[in-house]
N, C-alpha and C positions, 0 to 999 in steps of 0.2 A: 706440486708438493712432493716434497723426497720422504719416501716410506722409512720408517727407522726400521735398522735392520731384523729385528724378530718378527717385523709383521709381512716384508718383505717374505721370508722364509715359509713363515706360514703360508703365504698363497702360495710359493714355487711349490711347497708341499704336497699341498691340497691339488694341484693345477697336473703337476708332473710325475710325483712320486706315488699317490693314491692309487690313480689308475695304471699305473706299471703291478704295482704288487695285487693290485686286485683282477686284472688279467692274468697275470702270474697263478692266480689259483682258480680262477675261472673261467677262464679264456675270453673270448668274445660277447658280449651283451646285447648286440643285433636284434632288433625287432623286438624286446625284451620289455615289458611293462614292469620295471622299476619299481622299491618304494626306499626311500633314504630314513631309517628309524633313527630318529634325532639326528636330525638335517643342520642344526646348528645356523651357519651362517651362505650354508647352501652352496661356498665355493669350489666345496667336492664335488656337488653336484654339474655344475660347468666342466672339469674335469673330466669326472664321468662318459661326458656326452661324447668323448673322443671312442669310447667302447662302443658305438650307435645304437644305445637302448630307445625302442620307438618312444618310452618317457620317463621322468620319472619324478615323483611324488615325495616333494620332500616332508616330513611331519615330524614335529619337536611339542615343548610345551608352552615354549616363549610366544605372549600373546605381542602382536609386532601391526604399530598404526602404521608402518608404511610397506612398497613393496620388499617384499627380499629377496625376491627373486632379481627384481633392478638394481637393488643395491650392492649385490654378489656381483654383477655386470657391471658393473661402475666400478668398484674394487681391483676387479678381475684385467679390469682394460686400461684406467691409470697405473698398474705395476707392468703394463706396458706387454700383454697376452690378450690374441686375439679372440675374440670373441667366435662360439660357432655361430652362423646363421641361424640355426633353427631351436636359440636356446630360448624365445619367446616363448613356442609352441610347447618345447619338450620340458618345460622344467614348469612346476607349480607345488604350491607351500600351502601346511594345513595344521592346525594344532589338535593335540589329544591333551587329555588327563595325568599322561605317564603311564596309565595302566590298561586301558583297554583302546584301542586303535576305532578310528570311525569308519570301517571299511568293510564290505561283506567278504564273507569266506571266500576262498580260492580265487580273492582278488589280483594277483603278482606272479609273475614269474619268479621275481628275483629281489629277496630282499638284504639289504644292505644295511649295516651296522660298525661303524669306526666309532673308536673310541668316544664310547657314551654308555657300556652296561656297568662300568665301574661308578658312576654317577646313580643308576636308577636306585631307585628305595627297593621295586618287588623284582628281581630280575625274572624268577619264576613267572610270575604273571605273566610279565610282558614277551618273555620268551613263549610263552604259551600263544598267546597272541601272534606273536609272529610266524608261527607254525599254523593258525588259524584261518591266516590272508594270504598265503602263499599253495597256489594250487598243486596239486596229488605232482606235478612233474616238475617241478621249480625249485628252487635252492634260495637256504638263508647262509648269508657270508656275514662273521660277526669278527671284529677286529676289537678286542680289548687293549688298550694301553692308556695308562698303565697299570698294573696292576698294583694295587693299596702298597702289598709288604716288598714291593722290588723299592730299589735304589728313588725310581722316578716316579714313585706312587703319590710322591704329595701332589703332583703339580707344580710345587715351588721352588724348584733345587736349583734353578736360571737365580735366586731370591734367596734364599738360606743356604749356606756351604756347609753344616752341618751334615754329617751323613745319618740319615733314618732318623733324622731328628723328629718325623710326624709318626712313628712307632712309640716314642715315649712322654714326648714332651706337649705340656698344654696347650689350650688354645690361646692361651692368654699372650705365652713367649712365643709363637710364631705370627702372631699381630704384630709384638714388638719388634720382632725382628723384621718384617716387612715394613715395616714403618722407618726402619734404622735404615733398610736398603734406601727407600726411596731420598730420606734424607741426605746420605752420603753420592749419591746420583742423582744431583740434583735438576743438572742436562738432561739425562735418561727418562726423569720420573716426567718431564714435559714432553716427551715426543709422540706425536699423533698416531694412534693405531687405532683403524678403520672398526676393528671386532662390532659387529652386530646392529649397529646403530650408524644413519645416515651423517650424523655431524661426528662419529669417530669417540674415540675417547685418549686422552693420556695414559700415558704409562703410569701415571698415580691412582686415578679414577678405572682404571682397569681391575688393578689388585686389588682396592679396595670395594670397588662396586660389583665385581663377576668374579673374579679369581677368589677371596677371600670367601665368598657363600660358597663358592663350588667344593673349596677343600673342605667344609662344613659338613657340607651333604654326601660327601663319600661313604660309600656304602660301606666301605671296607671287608666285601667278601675276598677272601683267598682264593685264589683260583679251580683247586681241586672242587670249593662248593659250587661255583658256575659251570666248571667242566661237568660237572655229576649230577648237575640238572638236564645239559642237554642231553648228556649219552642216556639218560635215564628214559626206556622207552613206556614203562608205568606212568612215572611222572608228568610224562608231557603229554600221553594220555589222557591222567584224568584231569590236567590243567585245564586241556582245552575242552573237555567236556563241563568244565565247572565256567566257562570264560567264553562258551561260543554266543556271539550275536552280542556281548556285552563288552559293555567294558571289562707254561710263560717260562720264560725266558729270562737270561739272567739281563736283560735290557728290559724287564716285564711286558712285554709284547707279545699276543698270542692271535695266529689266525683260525677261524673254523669254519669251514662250509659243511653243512647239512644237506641233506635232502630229505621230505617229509618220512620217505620208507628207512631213515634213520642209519644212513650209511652217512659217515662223517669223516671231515681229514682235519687234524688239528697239529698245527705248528707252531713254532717259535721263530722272530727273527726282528732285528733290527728294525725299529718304530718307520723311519725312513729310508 
């Protein structure tokens, strides 16, 4: 089967460009107990596995009847990328709530977050969390994109040529409008992309079934209020003492690595 090409992209993304820039602020992952916070469809985590982290722990909220750890593999290896040996071993999938992680304190060396805190409802919480399962010497690496009020904050803009049209305009006219794209593409809105689920979806069933609730649930924090929860050393504080044992860039793109004693590097740079 021939990938159409956004979903092609998507994996060479996920496959090749991910772990470039997450080396790039981390270095090496070696022997490293992993946890991927909102793992999505796990193909970063394949990826990943070129950094030799001893594992890692993919966790989303998406409850999924088959595997996805196989079907990332299956994905990964018809777009024509070899598979590593030891991604049976290394790689496993486990769902939360959104809010509190199933996992004891100073579970992780190294937690890992791409774009997925623009989506959460509590960033707080789960930030606090993530400071929770990550032990006294380990690093959280958190990759926002994009972010709400940049250019590419709806998600949609491959779909509406409107500029910041999801700053002002209802929910009603960006239905419509994504309902016009698909009509007007009418070739595009059939093409198979693999996203999340073993029999794939269209490009019509895409936007409508995942894309369309996603732009819904954007949380739409600005970046300064995410940035100023983590530098905030009160805060994360007493997050986590309310939360133990329970549950950018003008491309809007922002990276941060932490480490629990709250030394932080936060940048800006091109999504891919």
């Amino acid at each position: 089967m021939t990938l159409a090409p956004e979903y092609a992209e998507w994996i060479r993304a996920r496959i090749q460009n991910v772990p470039v820039m997450t080396r790039s602020f981390c270095g090496d992952l070696t022997g490293l107990e992993v946890l991927d916070l909102g793992c999505g469809d796990m193909m970063m985590d394949i990826g990943l596995l070129s950094l030799n982290p001893a594992h890692i722990t993919g966790v989303d909220v998406r409850v999924r009847d088959f595997s996805v750890v196989e079907h990332a593999a299956r994905e990964v290896s018809n777009a024509g990328y070899a598979l590593p040996d030891n991604y049976k071993t290394c790689l496993s999938y486990q769902t939360y709530d959104g809010s509190s992680l199933p996992f004891e304190d100073d579970r992780f060396d190294f937690v890992f977050s791409w774009g997925v805190f623009e989506h959460i409802s509590n960033p707080r919480a789960v930030l606090a969390e993530a400071r929770r399962v990550v032990n006294p010497s380990g690093r959280i690496f958190i990759v926002v994109w994009p972010w709400f009020h940049s250019f590419h904050g709806s998600h949609l803009v491959k779909y509406i040529s409107e500029p910041y049209f999801h700053l002002h305009r209802p929910d009603d006219w960006v239905w419509e409008q994504l309902n016009e794209y698909l009509e007007s593409h009418p070739e595009q809105a059939e093409e198979h992309l693999g996203f999340w689920r073993p029999e794939g979806y269209t490009l019509r069933s895409f936007l409508r079934e995942e894309m369309w609730p996603e732009y819904q649930s954007l949380n739409r924090y600005p970046a300064p209020v995410f940035t100023g929860c983590v530098r905030s050393r009160a805060d994360l504080r007493k997050d986590r003492n309310q939360h133990r044992g329970s549950s950018s860039g003008r491309n809007g793109a922002s990276g941060m690595l932490c480490r629990p004693d709250y030394r932080w590097d936060h940048r800006s740079f091109p999504p891919w």
